[in-house]
Residue frames as qw, qx, qy, qz and C-alpha x, y, z in Angstrom:
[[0.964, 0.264, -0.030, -0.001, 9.79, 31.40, 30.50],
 [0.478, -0.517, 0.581, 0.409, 13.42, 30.06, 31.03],
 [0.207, 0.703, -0.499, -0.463, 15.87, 29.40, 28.76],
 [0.216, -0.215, 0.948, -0.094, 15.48, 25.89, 28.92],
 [0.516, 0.547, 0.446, -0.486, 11.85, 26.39, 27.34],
 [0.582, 0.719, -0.089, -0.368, 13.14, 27.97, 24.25],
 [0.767, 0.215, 0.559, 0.230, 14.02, 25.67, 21.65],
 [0.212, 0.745, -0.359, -0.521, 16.14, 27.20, 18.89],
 [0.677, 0.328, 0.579, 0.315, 15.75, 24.81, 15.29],
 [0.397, -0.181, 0.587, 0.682, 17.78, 25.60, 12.54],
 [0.524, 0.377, 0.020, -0.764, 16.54, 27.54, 9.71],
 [0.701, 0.198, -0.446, -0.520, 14.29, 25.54, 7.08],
 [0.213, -0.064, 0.907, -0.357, 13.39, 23.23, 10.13],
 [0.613, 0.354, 0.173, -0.685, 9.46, 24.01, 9.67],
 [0.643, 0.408, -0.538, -0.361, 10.24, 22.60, 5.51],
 [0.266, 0.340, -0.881, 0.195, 12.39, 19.51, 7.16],
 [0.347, 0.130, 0.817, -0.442, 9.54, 18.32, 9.65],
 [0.690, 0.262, 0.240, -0.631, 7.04, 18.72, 6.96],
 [0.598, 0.454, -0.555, -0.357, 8.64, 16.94, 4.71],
 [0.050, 0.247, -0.943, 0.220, 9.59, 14.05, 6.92],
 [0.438, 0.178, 0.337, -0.814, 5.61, 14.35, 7.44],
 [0.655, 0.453, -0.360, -0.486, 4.54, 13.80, 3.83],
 [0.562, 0.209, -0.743, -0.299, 7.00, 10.68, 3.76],
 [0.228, -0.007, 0.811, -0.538, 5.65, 9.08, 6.91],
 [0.562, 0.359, 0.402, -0.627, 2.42, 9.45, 5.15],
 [0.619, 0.450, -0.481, -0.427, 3.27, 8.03, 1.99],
 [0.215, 0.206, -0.952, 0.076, 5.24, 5.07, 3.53],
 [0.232, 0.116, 0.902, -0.346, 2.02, 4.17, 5.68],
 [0.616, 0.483, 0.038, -0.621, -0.09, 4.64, 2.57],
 [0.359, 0.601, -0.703, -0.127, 2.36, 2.21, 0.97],
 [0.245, -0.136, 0.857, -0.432, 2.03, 0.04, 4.21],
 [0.658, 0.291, 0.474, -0.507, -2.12, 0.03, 3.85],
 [0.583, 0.602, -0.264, -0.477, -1.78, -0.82, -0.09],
 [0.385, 0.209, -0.893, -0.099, 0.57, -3.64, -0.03],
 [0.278, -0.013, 0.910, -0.308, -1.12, -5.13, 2.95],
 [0.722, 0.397, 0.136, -0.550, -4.84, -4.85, 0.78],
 [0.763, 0.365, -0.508, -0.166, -2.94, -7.03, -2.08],
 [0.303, 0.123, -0.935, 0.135, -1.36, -9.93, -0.04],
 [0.513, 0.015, 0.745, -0.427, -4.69, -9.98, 1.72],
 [0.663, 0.490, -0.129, -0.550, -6.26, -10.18, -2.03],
 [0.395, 0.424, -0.804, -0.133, -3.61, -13.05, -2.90],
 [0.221, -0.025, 0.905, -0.362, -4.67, -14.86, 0.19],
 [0.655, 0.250, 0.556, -0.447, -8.16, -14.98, -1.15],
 [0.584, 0.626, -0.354, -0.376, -7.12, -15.60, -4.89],
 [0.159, 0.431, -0.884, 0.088, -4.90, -18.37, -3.44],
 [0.295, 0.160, 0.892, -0.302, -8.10, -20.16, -2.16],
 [0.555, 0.505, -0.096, -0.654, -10.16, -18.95, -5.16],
 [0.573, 0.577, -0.531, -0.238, -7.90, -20.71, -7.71],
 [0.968, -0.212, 0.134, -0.023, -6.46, -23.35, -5.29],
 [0.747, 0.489, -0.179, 0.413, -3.10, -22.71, -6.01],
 [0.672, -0.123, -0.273, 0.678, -0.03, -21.21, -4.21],
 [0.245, -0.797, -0.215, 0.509, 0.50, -17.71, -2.65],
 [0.354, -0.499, 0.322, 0.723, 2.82, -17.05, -5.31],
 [0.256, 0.371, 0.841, 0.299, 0.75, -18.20, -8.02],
 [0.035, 0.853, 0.520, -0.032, -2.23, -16.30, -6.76],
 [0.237, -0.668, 0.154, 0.688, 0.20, -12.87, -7.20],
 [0.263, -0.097, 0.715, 0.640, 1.42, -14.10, -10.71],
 [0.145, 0.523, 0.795, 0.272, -2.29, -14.40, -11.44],
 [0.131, -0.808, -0.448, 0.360, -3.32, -11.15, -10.63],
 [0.064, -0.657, 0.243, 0.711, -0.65, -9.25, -11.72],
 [0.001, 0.162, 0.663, 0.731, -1.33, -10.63, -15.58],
 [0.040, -0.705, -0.706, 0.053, -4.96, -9.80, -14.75],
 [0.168, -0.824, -0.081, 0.535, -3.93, -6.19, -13.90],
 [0.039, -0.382, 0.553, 0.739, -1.63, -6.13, -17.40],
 [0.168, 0.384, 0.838, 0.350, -4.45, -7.89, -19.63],
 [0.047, -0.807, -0.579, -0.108, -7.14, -5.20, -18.30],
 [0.322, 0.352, -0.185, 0.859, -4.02, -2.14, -18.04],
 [0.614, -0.727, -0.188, -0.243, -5.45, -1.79, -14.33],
 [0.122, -0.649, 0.651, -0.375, -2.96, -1.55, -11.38],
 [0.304, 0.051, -0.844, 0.440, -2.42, -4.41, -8.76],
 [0.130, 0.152, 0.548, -0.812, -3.79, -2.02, -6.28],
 [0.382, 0.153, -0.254, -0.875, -6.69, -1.93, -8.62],
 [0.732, -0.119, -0.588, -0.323, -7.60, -5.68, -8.98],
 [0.333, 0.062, -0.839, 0.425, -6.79, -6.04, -5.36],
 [0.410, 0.090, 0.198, -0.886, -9.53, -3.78, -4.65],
 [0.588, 0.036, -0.186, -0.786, -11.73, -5.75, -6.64],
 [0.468, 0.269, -0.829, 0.146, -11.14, -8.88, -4.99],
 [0.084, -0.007, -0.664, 0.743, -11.97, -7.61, -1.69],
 [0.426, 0.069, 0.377, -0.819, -14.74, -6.06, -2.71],
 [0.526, 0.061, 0.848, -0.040, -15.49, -9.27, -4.39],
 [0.526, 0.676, -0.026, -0.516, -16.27, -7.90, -7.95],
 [0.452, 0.507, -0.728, -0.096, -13.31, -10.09, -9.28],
 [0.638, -0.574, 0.497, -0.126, -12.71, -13.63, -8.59],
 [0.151, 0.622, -0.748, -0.173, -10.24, -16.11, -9.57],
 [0.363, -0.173, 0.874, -0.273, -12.52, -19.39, -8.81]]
C-alpha cells in the first residue's frame, strides 16, 4: 500500500463523522415530518374548503385542544381517523 492510500484524520474524527451522521438523520427525519403535515393541510384544505393557511391554523388548535402534536393530528389525517369536513 502507498502512501497515497493512507489517509491520516485528525483525532476525534470517528466522534465528528458520527455526529454529522446523527444530524443528517435528524434533519431528514425533520424533512419526512414536515412534508406528512403540509400533505395533511392539503387534505384539511379540501376537507374544510378553506385556504392552505387556514387548514394549518385549524389543525394546529386541534393539536392544542386535544394536547396532541401537529405531527400527531397529521398522522391522523392521513390515516384518515381525523377529518376536518
Amino acid at each position: 500500500m502507498g502512501l497515497s492510500a493512507l489517509v491520516l484524520e485528525p483525532a476525534g474524527a470517528d466522534h465528528e463523522r458520527h455526529e454529522r451522521h446523527q444530524v443528517m438523520r435528524k434533519n431528514g427525519s425533520d424533512l419526512a415530518q414536515r412534508h406528512r403535515v403540509s400533505q395533511a393541510q392539503g387534505m384539511v384544505s379540501l376537507q374544510a374548503h378553506c385556504a392552505f393557511g387556514d387548514a394549518l391554523a385549524m389543525m394546529t388548535e386541534r393539536a392544542k385542544v386535544d394536547g396532541r402534536t401537529i405531527q400527531d393530528i397529521a398522522d391522523a389525517v392521513l390515516n384518515h381517523q381525523l377529518s376536518f369536513g
